[in-house]
N, C-alpha and C positions, 0 to 999 in steps of 0.2 A: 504493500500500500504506500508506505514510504519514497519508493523508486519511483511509483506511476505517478503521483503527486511532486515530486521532483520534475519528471521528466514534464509533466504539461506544465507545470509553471515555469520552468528553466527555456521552454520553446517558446514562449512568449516572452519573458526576459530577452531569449539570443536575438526574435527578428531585429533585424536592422544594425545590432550591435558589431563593431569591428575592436578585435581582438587581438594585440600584440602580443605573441611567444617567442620568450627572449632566454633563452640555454643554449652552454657550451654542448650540451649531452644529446649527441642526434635523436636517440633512439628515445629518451626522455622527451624531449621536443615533438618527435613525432605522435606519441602514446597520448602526451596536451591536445596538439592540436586534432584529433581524430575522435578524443574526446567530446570538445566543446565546436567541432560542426555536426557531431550527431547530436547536438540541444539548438541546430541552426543558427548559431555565433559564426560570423564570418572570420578568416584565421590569416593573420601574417606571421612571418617566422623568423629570425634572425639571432643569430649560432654566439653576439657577442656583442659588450658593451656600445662599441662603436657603432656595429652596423643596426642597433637599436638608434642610435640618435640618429642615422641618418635614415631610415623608414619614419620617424617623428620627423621630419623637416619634410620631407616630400607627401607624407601621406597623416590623415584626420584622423584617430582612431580614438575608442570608448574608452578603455580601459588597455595598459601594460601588465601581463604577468612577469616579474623579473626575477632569475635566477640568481643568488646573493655572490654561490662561490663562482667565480669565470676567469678564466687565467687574461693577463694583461689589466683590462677596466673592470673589474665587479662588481656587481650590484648595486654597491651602496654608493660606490663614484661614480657611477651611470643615471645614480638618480642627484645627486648632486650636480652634475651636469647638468642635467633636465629641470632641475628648477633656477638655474642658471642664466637658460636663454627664453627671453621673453615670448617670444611664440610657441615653446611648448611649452613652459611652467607649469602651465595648470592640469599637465598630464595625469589622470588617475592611475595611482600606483600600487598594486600587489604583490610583494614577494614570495617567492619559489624558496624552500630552505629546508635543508634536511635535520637542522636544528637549531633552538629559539631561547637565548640565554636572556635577562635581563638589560647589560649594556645594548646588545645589539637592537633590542627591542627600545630604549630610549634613544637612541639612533636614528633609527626609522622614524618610528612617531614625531621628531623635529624635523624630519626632511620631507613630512606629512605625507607618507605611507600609509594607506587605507586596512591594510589586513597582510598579514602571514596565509599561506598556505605550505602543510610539512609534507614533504615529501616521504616517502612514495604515493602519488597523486591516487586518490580512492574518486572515480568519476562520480556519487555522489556527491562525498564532501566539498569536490573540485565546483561542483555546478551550483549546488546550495550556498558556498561564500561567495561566486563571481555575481549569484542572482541578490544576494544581500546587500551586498557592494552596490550593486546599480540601483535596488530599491529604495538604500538609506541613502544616496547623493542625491539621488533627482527630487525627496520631498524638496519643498520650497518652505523655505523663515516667515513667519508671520511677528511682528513685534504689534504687541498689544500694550498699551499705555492707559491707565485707567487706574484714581484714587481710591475706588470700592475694591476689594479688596474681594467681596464677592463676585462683581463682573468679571476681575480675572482667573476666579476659578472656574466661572461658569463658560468664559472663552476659552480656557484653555481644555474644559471636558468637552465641548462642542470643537473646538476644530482639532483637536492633538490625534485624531484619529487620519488625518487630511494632512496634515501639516505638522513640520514644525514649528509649536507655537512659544517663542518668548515674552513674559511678563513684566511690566515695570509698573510702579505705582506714581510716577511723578514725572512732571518733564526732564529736570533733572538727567535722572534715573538713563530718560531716554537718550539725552545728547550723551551720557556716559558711552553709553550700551552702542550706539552708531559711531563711535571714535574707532571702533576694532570690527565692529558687523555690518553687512549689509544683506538687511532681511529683503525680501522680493517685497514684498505691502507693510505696511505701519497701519494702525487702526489708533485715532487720536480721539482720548474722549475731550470732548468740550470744552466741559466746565470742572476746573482743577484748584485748587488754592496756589497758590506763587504763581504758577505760569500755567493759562488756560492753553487751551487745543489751539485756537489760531496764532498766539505768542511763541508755541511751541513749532508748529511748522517754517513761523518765518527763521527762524535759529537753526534747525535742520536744513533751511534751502540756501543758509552760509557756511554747509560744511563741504569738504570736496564731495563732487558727485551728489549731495543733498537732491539740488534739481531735480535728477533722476528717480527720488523715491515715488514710488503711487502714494498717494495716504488717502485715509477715508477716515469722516469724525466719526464719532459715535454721542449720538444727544439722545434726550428724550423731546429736546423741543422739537412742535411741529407748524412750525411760523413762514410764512412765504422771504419774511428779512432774512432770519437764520440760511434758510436756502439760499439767498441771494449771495450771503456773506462768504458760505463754507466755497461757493462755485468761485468767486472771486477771489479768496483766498489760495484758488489750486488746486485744492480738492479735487479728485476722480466723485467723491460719490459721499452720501453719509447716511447713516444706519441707523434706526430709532430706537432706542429702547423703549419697554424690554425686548432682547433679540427673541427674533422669531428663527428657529435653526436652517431652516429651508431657505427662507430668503438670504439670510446670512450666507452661507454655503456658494448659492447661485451667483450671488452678486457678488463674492469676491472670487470666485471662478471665472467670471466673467470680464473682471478687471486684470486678472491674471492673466486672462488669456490677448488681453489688448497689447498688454506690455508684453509678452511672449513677440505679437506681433511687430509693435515697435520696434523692439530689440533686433529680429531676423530681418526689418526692414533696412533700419539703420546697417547692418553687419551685410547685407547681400548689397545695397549703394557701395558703402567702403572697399567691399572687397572686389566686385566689378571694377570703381574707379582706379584702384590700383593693378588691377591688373591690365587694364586698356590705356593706362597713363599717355601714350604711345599716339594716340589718336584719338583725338575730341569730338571724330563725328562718331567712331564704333560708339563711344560711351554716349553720344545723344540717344544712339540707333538703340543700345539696350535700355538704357533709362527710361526712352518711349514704352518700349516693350514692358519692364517692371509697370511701368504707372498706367499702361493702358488694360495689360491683364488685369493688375487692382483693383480698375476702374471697372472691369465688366464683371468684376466680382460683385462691388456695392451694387451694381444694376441688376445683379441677377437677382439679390433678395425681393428684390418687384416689378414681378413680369410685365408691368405696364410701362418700366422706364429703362425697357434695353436700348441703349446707345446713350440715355441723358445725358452724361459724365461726357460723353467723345461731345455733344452737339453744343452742349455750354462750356467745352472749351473750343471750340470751335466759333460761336458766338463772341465769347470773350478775345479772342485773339482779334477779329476783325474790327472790334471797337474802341480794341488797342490801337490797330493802325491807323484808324480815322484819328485815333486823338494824337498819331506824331508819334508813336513807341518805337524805340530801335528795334533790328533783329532778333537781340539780346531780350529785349524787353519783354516782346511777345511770344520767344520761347517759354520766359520763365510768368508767364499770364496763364499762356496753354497748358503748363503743368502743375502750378499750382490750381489752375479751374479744372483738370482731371480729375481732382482727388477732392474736391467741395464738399462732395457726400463721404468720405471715408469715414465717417464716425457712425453714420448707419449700420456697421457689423456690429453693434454693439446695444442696439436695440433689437428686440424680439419679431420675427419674423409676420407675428401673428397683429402686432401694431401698426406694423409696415403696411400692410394688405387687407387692413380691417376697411370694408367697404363702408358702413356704417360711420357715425358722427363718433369722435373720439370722447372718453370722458376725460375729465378735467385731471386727473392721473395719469392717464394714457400718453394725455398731451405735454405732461411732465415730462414723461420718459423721452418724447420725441423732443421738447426744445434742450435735453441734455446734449443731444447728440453733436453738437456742433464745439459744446467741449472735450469732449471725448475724442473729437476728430483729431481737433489742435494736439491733444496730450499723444496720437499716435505720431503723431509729424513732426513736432517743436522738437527734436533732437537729428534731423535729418541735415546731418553740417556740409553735405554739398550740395543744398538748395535751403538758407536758411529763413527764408520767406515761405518755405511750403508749406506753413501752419496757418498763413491770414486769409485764406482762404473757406477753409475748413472752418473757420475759429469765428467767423463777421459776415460770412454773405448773407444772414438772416436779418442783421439788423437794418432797421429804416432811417433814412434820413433826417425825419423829423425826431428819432430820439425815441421812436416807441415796439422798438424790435428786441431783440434776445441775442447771444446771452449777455449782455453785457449793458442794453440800453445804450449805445454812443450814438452823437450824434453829428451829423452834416460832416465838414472833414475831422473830424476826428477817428470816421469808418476809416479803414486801409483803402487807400484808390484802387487795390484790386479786388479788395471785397466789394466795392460798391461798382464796379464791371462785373464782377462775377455775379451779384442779384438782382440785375437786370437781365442779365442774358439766360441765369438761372428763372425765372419769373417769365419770359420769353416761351423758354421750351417745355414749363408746367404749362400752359396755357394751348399749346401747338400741338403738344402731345395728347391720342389718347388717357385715359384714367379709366380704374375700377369703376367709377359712378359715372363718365360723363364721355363724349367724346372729345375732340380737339375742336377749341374754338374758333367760329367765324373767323378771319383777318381782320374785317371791320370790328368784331369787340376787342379783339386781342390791345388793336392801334389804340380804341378807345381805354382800354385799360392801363394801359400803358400812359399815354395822355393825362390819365386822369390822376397816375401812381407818382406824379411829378411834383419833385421837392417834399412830398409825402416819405412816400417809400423810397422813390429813386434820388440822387443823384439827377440838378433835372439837365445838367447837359450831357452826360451818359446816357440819359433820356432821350433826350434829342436825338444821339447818333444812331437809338436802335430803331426811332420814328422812320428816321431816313432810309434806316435797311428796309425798314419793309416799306414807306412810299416804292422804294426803289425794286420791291421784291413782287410786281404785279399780277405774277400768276402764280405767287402762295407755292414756292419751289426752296425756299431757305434752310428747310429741314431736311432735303434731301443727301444722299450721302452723294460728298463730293463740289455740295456747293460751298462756295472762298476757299475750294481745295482741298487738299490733306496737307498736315504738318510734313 
């Protein structure tokens, strides 16, 4: 029972995993690796110090198993290597060892060695620590900050099952605890004595990399200000007491998973640009490609607005050039207005598409999304404007839009091109409820959206597209071109 349970759990551990086996001893080596691809680990192999670091420079891998005794580099200088050089440091490391003294054990443990494994290799025990190892790395830190003293036992019996969850009871507490950690979310309660939840964040966003945490408060107020406050403040999101476990759960799954996305956004930009450093158009030509895939992603979650994202940046670019934009300019218009809607993966599928009149909740969740969008974007450092889009195309002119209420130029000049053009192709497009409207109301809506909603000489230039668009052809693909 033991084996069969090993073996289906270890198969789902192995997909996907790449695994370095690193022994002098062929025949050892070989017994490893025949092992852990019959639990479906993918296997590299390499006979010696050296030729381990140079499979880690060339090649990604999960986890190293490393043999300690190795004639020439062994083990224990192969990993002092390896935390060495900045692109493999953070290599997860196992030792191979036919026996485990105390020195050598305080050794390892500082060169931050995950586990021992003793030799003669038992394919059980071999498969049950490499599957422990992957399940105890990948939980994710939650830091919990909160003066009851109850809340944090009762968070930490609710998510310690999910996560790793850390407790502090003070702000204090907290900037101590982020001097040495970085937990993946922070959860800020509120209202603290010495330093409340919003005092405490802005202290966290002056420490290195602070910027980068998610946080979400935790109150029990339920005031439309407090809302207004926590979003302005930064805040992904906040939580009411008392938790309810479900919503809890979801919603910071949810947020997890945005910043998951961030993170491989940011990490696939960086790593493309340097690898095409070479050539400025390859990297336009993929950059397109990442932000145009993106873009037919948010379109897919609502079947009524495949293509939005291409036609209002499409929109947007043209009323860049009527206003004078460089080259330059109207590139970075058309890729910031691609990605408008990117905060929509973050609202529920079933709000997106609800055909029916939204309730006043509903309608919460959807004017979130335009900070959610920003908090995916605002770290994208080769295009750092690709957040004002995402973050102010909602708001109006007159000062009475979301999320932030701005008004007349205080909007970004591309947010207020981008909700025009975006306001354009709702109105041209069919919908759930309606179909695409007349030209003449569209104009008139438009007309009427002036120094209101829009921008009114942004206004102006979409009037002119469509005076000039007489036989209602502007939505087509292909017309003002392709990027």
């Amino acid at each position: 029972m033991r084996l069969r349970k090993t073996v289906e759990g270890a198969d789902m551990e192995g997909r996907g995993k790449k695994i370095l086996v690193v022994d002098d001893d062929h025949l050892s080596m070989k017994m490893t690796e025949q092992i852990l691809k019959g639990f479906s680990f993918e296997v590299l192999t390499a006979n010696s110090g050296e030729s381990c670091l140079d499979v880690l420079r060339r090649s990604q891998v999960d986890l190293v198993l490393l043999d300690v005794e190795m004639p020439g580099l062994n083990g224990l200088d192969t990993l002092r290597l390896i935390r060495a050089e900045e692109k493999i440091r953070s290599t997860k490391v196992v030792f191979l060892t036919g026996t485990i003294d105390g020195e050598r054990k305080r050794i390892v443990q500082s060169l931050g060695a995950l586990d021992f494994i003793q030799k003669p290799i038992l394919p059980v025990s071999l498969v049950e620590q490499i599957s422990k190892v992957f399940r105890e790395t990948s939980r994710q830190c939650i830091l919990v900050v909160d003066d009851d003293n109850m809340n944090l036992r009762f968070a930490q019996r609710m998510l310690g099952s999910y996560y790793d969850v850390s407790c502090v009871s003070s702000g204090k507490a907290a900037l101590e605890y982020l001097k040495t950690s970085t937990p993946a979310l922070a959860l800020l309660d509120l209202h603290m004595p010495e330093m409340n939840g919003f005092q405490l964040l802005e202290q966290i966003r002056l420490l290195p990399d602070g910027d980068k945490l998610p946080v979400v408060f935790l109150t029990a107020d339920n005031d439309r200000e407090t809302e207004i406050q926590v979003f302005k403040a930064g805040a992904l999101d906040y939580i009411q007491k008392p938790f309810v476990a479900d919503v809890l759960l979801h919603r910071l799954n949810r947020i997890l998973d945005l910043k998951r996305l961030q993170d491989s956004l940011q990490e696939e930009v960086e790593k493309r640009t340097a690898e095409l450093s070479d050539s400025r158009r390859k990297v336009a030509n993929l950059s397109l490609q990442v932000v145009t895939t993106l873009a037919s992603t948010i379109d897919a979650k609502d079947k009524y607005t495949n293509g939005h994202s291409r036609r209002v940046a499409k929109y947007s670019r043209e009323l860049g050039r009527r206003m004078g934009k460089t080259p330059s300019e109207l590139e970075e218009i058309y890729f910031i207005a691609m990605l408008h809607d990117i905060g929509k993966i973050g609202i529920p599928d079933a709000i997106i598409n609800k055909t029916s009149r939204l309730t006043d909740s509903e309608y919460g969740v959807i004017k979130a999304y335009p900070s959610i969008g920003a908090e995916i974007l605002k770290n994208i450092s080769e295009m750092p404007n690709m957040e004002i889009g995402a973050h102010w195309h909602h708001e109006r002119y007159d000062g009475t839009g979301y999320p932030d209420g701005l008004k007349g130029d205080a909007i970004p000049e591309i947010a207020r091109i981008i909700a025009v053009a975006d306001a354009y192709d709702a109105m041209t497009s069919r919908r759930s409820y309606r179909s695409a409207l007349p030209q003449a109301v569209v104009r008139a809506e438009i007309e009427r959206g002036r120094g209101l909603q829009f921008d009114p000489q942004i206004a102006d230039l979409m009037l002119e597209m469509i005076w000039e668009d007489a036989d209602y052809e502007m939505r087509d693909e292909g017309f003002y071109g392709e990027f």
